[in-house]
N, C-alpha and C positions, 0 to 999 in steps of 0.2 A: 682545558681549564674549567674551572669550576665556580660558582658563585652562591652565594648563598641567600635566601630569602623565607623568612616564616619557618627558620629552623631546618627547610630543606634545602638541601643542592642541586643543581640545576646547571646543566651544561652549555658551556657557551660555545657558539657556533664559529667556525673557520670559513675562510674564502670558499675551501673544496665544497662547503653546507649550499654554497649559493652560487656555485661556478655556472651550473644552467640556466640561471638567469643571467651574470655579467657576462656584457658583451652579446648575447639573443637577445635584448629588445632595438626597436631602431626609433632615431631620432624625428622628431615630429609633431604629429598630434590626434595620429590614432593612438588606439589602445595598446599596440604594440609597442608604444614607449614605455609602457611600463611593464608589461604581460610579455613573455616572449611566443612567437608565433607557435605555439604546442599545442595548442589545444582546440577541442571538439568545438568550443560556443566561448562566447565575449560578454562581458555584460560592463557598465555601468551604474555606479549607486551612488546616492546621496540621502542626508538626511533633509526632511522636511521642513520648513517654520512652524508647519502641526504637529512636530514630533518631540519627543524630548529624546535627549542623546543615549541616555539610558536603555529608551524603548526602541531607538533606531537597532543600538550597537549589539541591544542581545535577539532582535528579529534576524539579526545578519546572522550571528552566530548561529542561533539554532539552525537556521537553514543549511549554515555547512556543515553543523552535526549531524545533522537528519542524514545528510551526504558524505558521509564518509565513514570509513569503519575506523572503530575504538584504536587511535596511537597518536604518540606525540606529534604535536605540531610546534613549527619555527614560529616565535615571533621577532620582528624585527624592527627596535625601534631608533628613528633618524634621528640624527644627532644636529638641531638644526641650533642650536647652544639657548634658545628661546624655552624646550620643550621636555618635558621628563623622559629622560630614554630609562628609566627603573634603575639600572646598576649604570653608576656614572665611571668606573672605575673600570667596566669590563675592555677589554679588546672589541676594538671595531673590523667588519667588514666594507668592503667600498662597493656599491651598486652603482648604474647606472651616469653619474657622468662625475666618479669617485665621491660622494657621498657617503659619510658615514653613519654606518648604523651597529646599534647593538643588537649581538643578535642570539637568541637562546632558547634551547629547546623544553617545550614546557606544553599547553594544552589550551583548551577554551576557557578554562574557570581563569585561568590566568590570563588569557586576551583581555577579559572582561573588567577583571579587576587590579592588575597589575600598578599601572597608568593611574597617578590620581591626579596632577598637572595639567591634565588637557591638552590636545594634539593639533595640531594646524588646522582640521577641521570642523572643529568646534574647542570651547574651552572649558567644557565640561565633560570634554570624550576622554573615554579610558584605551580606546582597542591601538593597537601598534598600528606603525604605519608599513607595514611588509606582514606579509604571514601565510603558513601552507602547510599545510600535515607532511608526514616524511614520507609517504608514498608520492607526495608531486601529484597528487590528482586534481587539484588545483592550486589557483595564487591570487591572492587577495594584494591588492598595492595601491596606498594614496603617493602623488608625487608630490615634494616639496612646494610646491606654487600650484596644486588643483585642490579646488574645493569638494571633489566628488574623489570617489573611489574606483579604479578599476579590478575585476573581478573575470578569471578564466577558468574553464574548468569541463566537467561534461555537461552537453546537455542539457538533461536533468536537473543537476544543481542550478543550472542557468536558467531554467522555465521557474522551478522551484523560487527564484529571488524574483523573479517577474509577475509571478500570483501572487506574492506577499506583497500587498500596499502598503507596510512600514518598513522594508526595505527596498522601496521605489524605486528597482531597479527598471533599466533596458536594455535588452541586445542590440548590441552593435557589429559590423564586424570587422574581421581585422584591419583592415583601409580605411574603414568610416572613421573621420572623425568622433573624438571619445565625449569630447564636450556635451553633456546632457542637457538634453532643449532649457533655455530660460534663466541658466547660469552663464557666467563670463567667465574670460578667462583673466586672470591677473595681472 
């Protein structure tokens, strides 16, 4: 299926688009709840009270440009009936404990700007709350009830968000509790 926005079309995503994630993450309160156990490095992020959402959501961004070669990425947004999922009318996938989200293959400029509603973690934020280029080299996921973001991926990308002080990120790893020092949980 198909969808349309700003004159182009834009593919929306099936169960099969996200089958490696449902069902590999596990229940909890590591990062594993939302990231499935694949990957090199763990990270958590959030945005700051010193930051504005704009400066958070494109520090993030760039940092997975920087890390990843030129192709579409998934974005994927929860249907939490509160939150702009962009295309209200699209077919849903169900992640993690049958949630739904929209979900549709598209790129960075559109993470950024998609979303004009505001997302569960802030209400001025645009970026989806799932997202991952279609090579799977990483996965970026906020859960419905966390204020912070979890992020997997190589390495690399994962030290790369940890130098960045506007996407105040930290590694964690797959056991560790995901909860970032000085935040609650809901």
């Amino acid at each position: 299926m198909q969808v349309n926005r700003g004159g182009r079309d834009w593919r929306v995503g099936a169960a099969a688009d996200v089958s490696w994630i449902a069902g590999h993450t596990t229940a909890g309160i590591s990062i594993t709840t939302a990231i499935p156990p694949v990957f090199d490095a763990y990270a958590t992020t959030y945005q700051t009270d010193d930051v504005t959402a704009a400066a958070y959501e494109h520090a993030l961004i760039e940092d997975l440009t920087t890390h990843t070669a030129d192709q579409p990425w998934w974005l994927a947004y929860l249907d939490t009936g509160a939150h702009d999922v962009v295309f209200p009318h699209a077919p849903r996938v169900f992640l993690y404990w049958n949630w739904p989200y929209v979900l549709v293959e598209a790129g960075p400029e559109q993470a950024l700007t998609w979303r004009t509603g505001g997302h569960i973690r802030h209400p001025h934020g645009a970026l989806p709350d799932l997202f991952f280029p279609s090579d799977r080299s990483w996965l970026v996921s906020a859960l419905w009830d966390d204020t912070w973001t979890c992020v997997g991926g190589p390495a690399p990308l994962i030290h790369a968000l940890e130098r960045d002080p506007v996407a105040n990120a930290r590694q964690v790893r797959p056991d560790e509790d995901a909860l970032p020092p000085g935040l609650t949980r809901e």
